[in-house]
N, C-alpha and C positions, 0 to 999 in steps of 0.2 A: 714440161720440164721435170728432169730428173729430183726426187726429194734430195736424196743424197748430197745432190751436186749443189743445189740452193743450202741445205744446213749448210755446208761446207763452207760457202761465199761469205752467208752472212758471219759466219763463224772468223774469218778472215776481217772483214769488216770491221769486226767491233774490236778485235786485237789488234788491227791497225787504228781503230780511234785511243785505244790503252797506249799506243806506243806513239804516237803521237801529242796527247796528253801529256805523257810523262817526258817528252821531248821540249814540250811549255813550260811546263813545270818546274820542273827540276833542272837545279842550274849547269850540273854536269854531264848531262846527255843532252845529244846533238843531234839531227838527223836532217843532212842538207836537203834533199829534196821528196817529191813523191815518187819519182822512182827507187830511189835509198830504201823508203820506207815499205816498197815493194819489195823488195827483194828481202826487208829484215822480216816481213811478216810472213812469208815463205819461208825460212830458215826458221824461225821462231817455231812454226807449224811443224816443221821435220822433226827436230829437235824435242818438241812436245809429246809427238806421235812415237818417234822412236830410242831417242834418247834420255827422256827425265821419266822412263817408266823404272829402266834398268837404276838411274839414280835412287829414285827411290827404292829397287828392292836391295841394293846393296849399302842403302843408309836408314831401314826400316828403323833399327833400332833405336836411331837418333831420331826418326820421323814420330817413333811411338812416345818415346820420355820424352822429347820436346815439345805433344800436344801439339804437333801441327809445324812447328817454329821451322823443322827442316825442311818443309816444303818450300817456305818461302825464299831458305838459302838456294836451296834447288834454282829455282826461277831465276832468283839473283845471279846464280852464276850462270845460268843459258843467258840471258840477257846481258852477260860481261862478255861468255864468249862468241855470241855473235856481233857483238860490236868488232870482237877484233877480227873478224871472218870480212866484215861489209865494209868495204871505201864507204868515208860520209856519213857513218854513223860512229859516235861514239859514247864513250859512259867513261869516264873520267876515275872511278874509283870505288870503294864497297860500298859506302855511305850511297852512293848516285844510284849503283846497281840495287841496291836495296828500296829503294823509295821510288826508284821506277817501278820494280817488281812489285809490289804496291800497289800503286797508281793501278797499274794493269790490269793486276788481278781483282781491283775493285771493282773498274770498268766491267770486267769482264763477267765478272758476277752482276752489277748491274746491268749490262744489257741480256744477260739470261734471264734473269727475273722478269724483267719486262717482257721481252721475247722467248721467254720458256717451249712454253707452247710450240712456238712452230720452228724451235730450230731441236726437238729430240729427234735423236740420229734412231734410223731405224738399219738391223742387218739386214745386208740381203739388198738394201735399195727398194724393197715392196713390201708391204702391211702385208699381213697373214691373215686368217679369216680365223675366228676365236673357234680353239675347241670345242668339237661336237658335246656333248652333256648327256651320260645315259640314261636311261627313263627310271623315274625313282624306282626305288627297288629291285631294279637289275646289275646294278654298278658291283663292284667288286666285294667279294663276299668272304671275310678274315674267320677260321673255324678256331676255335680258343678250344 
């Protein structure tokens, strides 16, 4: 099996147990079933991948003097707007979107930590073989 495709799954995985969680949790988000919950962890993933990159570069500054805080709103608001994207899911208001984003991103850091290791994504989809090394005293030679 592809590595790629396994980080990817479990990666899936544990943002659907964040969003699920935070579905228990918190008393303003809702997620009626596990297909709901499908389709929000797909959207979430998009959204992750290609839209909270650009959020952040076009709210760096608020990302830099808030020591982090705007990341969080980041999340919060993907997580408001794909409630209103997905029938069966919902998030009720900022307070919810906030404390889901939360829940999630704690999860989500908790199951990296535990599962570090075997979910780093590699480019490419294949390990490289470590650069050659040249033999001491041959390597590159700087004339001052």
């Amino acid at each position: 099996m592809n590595k790629g495709f396994f980080n990817t799954v479990l990666r899936w995985l544990f943002l659907a147990m964040g969003v699920a969680l935070a579905a228990k949790i918190v008393p303003g988000i809702h997620c009626a079933d596990g297909m709901t919950l499908l389709v929000v962890v797909l959207i979430l993933s998009v959204f992750n991948a290609f839209l909270k990159p650009l959020l952040v570069l076009f709210t760096l500054p608020l990302v830099i003097l808030s020591a982090g805080f705007g990341l969080w709103l980041i999340n919060a608001f993907l997580l408001w707007v794909t409630s209103r994207l997905v029938e069966g899911f919902s998030v009720s208001g900022l307070g919810a979107a906030l404390l889901g984003s939360l829940i999630i991103s704690v999860t989500n850091m908790a199951f990296s930590t535990l599962f570090g290791s075997k979910i780093k994504v590699q480019r490419g989809g294949r390990e490289r073989p470590p650069a050659p090394k040249p033999p001491p005293g041959k390597g590159d030679v700087i004339d001052v």
